[in-house]
Backbone and ligand atoms as CSV (ligand in chain L), in Angstrom:
chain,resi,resn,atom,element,x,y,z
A,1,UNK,N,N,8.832,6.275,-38.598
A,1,UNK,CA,C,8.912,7.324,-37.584
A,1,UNK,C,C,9.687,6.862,-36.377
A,2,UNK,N,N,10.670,5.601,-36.558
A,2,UNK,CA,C,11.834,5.458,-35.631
A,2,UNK,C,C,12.222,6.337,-34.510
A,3,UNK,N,N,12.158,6.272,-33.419
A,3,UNK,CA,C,12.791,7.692,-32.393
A,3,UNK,C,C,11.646,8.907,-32.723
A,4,UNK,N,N,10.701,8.802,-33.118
A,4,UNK,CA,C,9.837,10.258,-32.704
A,4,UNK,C,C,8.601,9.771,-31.522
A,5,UNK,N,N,7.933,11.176,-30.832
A,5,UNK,CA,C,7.299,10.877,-30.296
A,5,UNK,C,C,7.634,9.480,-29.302
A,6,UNK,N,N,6.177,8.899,-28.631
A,6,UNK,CA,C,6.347,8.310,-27.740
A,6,UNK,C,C,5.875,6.748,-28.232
A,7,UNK,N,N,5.446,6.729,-29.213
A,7,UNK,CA,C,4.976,5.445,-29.417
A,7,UNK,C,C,5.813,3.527,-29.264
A,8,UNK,N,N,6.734,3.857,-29.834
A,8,UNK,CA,C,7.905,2.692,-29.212
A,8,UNK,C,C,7.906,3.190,-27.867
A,9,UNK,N,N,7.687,1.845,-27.026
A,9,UNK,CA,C,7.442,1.793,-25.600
A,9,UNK,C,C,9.129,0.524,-25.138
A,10,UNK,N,N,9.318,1.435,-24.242
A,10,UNK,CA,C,10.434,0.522,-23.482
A,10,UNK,C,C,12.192,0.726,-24.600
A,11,UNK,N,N,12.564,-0.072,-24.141
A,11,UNK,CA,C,13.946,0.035,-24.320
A,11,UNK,C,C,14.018,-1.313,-26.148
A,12,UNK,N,N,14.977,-0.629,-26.951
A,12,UNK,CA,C,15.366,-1.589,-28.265
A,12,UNK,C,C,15.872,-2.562,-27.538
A,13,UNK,N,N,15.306,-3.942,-28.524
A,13,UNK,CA,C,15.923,-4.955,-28.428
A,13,UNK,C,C,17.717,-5.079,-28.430
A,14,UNK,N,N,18.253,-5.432,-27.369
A,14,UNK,CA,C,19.656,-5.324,-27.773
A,14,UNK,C,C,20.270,-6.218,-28.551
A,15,UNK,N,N,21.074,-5.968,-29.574
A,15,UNK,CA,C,22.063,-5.921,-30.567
A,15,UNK,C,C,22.635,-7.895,-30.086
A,16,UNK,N,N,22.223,-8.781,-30.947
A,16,UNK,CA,C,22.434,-10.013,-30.554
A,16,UNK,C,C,23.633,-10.287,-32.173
A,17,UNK,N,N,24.534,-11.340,-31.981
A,17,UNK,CA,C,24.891,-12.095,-32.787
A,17,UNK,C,C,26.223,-12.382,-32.665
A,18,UNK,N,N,27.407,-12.275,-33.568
A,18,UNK,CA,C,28.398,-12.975,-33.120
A,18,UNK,C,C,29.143,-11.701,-32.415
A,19,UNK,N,N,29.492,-12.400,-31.625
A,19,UNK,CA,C,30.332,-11.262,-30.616
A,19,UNK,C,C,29.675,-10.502,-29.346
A,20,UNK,N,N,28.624,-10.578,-29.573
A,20,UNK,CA,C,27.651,-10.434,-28.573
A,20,UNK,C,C,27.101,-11.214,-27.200
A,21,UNK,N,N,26.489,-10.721,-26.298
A,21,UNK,CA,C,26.051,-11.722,-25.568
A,21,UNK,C,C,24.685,-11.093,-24.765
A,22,UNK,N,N,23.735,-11.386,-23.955
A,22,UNK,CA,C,22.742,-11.244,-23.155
A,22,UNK,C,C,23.187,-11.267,-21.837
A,23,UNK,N,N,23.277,-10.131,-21.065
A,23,UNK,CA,C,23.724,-10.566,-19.711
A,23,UNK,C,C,21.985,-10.347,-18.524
A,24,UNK,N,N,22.000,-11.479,-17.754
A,24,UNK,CA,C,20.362,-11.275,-16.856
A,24,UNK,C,C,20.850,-10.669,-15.779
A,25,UNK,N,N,20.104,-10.145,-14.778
A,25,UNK,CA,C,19.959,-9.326,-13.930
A,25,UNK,C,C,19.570,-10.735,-12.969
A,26,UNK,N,N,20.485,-10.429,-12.215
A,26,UNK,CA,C,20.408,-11.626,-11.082
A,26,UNK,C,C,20.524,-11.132,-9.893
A,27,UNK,N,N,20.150,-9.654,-9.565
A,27,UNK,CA,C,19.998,-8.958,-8.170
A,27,UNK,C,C,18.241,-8.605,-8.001
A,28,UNK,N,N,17.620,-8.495,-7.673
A,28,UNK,CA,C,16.466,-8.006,-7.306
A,28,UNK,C,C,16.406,-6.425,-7.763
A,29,UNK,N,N,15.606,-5.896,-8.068
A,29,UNK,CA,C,15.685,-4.663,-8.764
A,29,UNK,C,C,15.539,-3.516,-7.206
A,30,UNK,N,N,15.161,-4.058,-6.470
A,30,UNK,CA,C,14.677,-2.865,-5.649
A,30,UNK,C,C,15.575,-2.941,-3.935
A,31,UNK,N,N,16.074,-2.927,-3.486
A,31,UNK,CA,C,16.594,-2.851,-2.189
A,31,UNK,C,C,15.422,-2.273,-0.907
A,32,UNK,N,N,15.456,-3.371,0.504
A,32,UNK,CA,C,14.798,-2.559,1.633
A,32,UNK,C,C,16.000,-1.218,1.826
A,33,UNK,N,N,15.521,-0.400,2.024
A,33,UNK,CA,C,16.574,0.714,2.802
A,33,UNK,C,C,16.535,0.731,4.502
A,34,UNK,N,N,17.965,1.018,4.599
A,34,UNK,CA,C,18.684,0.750,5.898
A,34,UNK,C,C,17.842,1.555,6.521
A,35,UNK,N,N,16.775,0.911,8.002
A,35,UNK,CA,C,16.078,1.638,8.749
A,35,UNK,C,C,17.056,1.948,10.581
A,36,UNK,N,N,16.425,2.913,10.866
A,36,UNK,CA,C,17.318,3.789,12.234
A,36,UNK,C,C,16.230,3.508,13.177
A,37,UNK,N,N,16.549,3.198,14.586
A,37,UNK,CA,C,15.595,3.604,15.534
A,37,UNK,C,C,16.030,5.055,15.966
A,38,UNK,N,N,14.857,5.720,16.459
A,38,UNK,CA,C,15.012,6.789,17.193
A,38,UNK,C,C,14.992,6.742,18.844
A,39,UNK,N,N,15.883,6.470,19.202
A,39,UNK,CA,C,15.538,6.664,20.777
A,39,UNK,C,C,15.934,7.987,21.672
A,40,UNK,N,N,15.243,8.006,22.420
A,40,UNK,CA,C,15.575,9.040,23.833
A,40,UNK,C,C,15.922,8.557,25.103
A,41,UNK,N,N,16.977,9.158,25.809
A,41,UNK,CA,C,17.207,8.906,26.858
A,41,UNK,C,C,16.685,9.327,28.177
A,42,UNK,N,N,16.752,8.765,29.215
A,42,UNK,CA,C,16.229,9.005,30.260
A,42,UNK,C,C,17.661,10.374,31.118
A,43,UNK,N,N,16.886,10.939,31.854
A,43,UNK,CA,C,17.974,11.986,32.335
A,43,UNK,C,C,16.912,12.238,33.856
A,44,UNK,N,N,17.777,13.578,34.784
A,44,UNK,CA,C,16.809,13.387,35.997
A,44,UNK,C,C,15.939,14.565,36.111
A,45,UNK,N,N,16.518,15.361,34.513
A,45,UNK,CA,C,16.165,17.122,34.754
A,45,UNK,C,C,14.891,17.206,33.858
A,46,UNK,N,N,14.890,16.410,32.714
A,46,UNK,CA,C,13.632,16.898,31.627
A,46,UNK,C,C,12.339,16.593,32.580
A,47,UNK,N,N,11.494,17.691,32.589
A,47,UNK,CA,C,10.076,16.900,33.161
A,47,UNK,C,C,9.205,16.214,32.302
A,48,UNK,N,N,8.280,15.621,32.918
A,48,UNK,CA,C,7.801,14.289,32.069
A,48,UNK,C,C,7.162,14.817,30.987
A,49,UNK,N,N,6.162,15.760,31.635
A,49,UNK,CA,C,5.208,16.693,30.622
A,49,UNK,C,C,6.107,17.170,28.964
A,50,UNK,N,N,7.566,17.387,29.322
A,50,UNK,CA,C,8.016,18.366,28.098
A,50,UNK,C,C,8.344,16.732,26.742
A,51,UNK,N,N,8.653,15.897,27.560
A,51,UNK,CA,C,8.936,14.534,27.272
A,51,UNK,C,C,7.604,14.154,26.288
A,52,UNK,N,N,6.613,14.164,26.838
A,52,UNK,CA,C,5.040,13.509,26.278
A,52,UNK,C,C,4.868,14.529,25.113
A,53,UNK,N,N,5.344,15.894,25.257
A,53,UNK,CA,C,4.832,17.077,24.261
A,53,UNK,C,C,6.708,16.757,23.337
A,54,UNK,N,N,7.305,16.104,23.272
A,54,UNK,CA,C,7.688,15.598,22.029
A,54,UNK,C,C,7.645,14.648,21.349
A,55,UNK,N,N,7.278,13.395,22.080
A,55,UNK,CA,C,6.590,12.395,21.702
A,55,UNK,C,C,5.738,12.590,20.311
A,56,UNK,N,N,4.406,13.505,21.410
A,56,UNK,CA,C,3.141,13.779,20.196
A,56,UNK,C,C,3.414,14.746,18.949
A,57,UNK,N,N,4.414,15.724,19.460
A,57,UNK,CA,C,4.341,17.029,18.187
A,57,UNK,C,C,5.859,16.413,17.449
A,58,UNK,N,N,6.872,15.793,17.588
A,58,UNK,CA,C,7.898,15.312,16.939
A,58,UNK,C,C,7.472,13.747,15.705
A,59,UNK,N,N,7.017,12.731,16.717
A,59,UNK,CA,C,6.516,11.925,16.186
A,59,UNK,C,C,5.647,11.128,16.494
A,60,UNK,N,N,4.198,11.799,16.470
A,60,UNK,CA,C,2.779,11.582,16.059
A,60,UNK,C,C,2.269,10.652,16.758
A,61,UNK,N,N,2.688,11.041,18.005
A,61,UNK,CA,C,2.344,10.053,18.995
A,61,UNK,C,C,0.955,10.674,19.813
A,62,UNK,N,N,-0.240,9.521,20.090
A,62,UNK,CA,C,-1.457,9.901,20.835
A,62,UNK,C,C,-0.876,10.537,22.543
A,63,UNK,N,N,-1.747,11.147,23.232
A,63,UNK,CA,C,-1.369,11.402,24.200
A,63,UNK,C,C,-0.586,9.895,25.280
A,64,UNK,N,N,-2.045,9.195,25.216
A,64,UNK,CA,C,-1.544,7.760,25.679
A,64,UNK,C,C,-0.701,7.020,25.571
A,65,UNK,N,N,0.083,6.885,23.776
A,65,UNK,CA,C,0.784,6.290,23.410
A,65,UNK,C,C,2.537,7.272,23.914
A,66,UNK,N,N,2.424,8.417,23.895
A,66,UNK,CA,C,3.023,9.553,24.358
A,66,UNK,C,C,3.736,8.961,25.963
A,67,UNK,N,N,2.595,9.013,26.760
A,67,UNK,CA,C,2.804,8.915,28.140
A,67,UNK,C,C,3.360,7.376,28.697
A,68,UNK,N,N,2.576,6.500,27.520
A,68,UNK,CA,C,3.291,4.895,28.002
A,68,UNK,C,C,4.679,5.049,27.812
A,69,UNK,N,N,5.316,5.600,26.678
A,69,UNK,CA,C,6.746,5.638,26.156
A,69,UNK,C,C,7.442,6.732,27.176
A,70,UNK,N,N,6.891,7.491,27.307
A,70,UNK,CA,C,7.992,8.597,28.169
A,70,UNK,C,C,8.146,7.658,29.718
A,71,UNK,N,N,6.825,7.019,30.097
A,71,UNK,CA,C,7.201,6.260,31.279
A,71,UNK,C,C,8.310,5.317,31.194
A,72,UNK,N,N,8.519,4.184,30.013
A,72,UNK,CA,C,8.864,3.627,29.605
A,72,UNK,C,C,10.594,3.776,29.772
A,73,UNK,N,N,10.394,5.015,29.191
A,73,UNK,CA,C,11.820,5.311,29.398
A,73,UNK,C,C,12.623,6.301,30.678
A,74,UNK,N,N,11.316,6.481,31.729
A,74,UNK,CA,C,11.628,7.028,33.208
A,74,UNK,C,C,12.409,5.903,33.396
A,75,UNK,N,N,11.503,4.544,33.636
A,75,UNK,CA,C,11.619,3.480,34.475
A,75,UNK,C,C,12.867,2.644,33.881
A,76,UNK,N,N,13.166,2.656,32.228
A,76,UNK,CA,C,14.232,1.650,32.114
A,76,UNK,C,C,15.271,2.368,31.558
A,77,UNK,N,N,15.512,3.551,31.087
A,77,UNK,CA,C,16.616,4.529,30.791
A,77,UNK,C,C,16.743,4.719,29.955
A,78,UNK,N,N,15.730,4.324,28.269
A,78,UNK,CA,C,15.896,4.534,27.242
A,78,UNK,C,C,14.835,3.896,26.853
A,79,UNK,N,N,14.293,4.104,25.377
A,79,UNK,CA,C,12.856,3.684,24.887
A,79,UNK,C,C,12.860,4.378,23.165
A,80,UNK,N,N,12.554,3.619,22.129
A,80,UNK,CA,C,12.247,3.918,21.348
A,80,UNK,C,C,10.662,5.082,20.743
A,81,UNK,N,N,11.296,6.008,19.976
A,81,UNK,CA,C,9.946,6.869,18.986
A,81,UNK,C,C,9.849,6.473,18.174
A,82,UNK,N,N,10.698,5.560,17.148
A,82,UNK,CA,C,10.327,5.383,16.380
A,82,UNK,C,C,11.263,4.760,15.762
A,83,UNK,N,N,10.878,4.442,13.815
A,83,UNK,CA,C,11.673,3.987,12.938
A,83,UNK,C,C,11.637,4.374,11.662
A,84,UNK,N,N,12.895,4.597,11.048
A,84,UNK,CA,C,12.773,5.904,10.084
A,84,UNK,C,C,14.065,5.378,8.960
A,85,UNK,N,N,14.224,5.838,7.744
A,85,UNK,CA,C,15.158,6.044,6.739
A,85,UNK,C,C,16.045,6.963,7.291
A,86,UNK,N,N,17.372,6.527,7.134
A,86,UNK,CA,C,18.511,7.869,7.582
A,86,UNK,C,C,17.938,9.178,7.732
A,87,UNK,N,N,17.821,9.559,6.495
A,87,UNK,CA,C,17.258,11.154,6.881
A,87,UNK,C,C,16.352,11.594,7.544
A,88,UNK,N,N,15.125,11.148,7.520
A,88,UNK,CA,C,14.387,11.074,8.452
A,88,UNK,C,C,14.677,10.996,9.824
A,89,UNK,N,N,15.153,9.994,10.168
A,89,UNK,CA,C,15.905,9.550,11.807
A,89,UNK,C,C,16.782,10.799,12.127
A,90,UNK,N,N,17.216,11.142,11.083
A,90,UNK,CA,C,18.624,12.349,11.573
A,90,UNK,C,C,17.564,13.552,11.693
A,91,UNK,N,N,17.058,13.785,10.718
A,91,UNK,CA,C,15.798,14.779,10.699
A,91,UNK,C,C,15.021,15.213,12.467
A,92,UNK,N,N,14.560,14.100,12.691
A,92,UNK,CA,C,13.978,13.926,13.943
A,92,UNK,C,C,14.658,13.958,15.222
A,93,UNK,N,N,16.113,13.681,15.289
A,93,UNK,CA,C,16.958,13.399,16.405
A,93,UNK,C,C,17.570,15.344,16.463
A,94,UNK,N,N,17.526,16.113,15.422
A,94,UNK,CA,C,17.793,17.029,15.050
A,94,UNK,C,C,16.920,18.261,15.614
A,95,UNK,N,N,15.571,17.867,15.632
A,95,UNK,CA,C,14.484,18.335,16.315
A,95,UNK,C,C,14.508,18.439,17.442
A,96,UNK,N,N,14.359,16.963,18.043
A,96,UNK,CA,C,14.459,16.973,19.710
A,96,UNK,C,C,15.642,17.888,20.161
A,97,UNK,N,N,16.903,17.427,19.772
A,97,UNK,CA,C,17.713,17.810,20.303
A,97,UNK,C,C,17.763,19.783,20.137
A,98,UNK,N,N,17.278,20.207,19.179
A,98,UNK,CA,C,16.852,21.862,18.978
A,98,UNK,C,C,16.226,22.578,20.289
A,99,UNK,N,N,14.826,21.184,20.056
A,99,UNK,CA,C,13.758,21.615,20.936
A,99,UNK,C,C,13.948,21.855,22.715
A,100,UNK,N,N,14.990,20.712,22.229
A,100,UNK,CA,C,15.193,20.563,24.185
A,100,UNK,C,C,16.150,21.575,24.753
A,101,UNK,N,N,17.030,21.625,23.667
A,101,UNK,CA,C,18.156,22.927,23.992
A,101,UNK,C,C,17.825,24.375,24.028
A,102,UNK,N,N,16.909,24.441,23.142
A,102,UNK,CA,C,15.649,25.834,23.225
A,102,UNK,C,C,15.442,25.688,24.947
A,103,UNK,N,N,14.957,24.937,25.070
A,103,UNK,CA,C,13.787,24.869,26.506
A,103,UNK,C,C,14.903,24.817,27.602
A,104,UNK,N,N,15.902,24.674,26.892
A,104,UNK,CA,C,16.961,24.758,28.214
A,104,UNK,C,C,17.087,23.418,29.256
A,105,UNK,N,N,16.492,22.067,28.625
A,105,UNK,CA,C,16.538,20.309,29.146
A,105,UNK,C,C,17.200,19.868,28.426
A,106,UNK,N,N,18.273,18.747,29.475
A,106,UNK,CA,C,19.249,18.053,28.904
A,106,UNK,C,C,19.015,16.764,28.017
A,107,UNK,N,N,17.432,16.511,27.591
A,107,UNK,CA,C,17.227,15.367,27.043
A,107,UNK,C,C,18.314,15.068,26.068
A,108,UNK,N,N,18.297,13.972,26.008
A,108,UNK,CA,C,19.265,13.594,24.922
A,108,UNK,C,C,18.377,12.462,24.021
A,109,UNK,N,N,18.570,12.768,22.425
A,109,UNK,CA,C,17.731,11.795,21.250
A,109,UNK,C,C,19.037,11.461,20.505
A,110,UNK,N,N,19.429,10.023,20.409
A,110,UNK,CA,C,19.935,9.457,19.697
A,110,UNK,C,C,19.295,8.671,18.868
A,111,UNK,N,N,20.472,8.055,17.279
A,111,UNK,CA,C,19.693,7.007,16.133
A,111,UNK,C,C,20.704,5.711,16.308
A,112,UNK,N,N,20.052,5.070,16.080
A,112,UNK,CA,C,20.737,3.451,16.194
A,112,UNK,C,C,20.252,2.771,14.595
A,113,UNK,N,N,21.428,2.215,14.217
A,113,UNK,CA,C,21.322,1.328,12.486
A,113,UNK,C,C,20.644,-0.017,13.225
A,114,UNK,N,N,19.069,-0.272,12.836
A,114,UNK,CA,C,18.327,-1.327,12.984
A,114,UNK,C,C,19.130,-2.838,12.655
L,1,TYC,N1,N,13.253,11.219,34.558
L,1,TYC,C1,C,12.576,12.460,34.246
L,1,TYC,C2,C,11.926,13.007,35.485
L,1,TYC,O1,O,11.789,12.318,36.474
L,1,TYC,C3,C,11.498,12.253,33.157
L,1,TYC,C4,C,12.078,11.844,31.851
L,1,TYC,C5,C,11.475,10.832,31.109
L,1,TYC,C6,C,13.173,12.498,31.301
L,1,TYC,C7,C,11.980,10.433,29.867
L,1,TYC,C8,C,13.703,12.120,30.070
L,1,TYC,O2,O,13.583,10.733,28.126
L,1,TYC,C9,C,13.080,11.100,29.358
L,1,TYC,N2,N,11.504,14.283,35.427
């Protein structure tokens, strides 16, 4: 019953003898994927409050953890939300930047290659 059903598990032995050869896998099978920071910039118009309410509802930030970072980035002009897979990061920088342009604030969310 060669090729029916599921019972042969995995891949046939490959085809050895003259003329042939075995080649090994000498890369690691799995790759880290390229991670992005998300940062926001500091500006003089967004108020702090609209800042902390993207923090928490963009990326899942506690109020506290919210308010240390938005200070964070009053006081030094930029501050990380986070760290993300391309799409994700673009995903999120995509948001803010929606959200803030809705609300009519010049925040600005950029991604940086970690
Ligand atoms: N500097 C702003 C103010 O004084 C607050 C602010 C914080 C704006 C962080 C943007 O990314 C920002 N209202």
């Amino acid at each position: 019953m060669a090729g029916k059903g599921m019972a042969d598990k995995g891949k046939p032995a490959p085809p050895q003898g003259p003329g042939t050869a075995v080649i090994t896998r000498t890369k690691a099978q799995t790759r880290r994927p390229n991670m992005y920071r998300v940062l926001i910039l500091n500006d003089d118009y967004t108020p702090m409050e609209f800042v902390v309410l993207i923090l928490e509802r963009f990326f899942g930030k506690s109020r506290d953890e919210a308010t240390r970072i938005m200070l964070h980035v009053h006081h030094h002009g930029v501050g990380e939300c986070g760290i993300y897979t391309y799409e994700v990061a673009e995903t999120k920088v995509t948001q803010v930047m929606d959200f803030a342009r809705k609300h009519q604030h010049p925040l600005q969310c950029v991604m940086e290659k970690k």
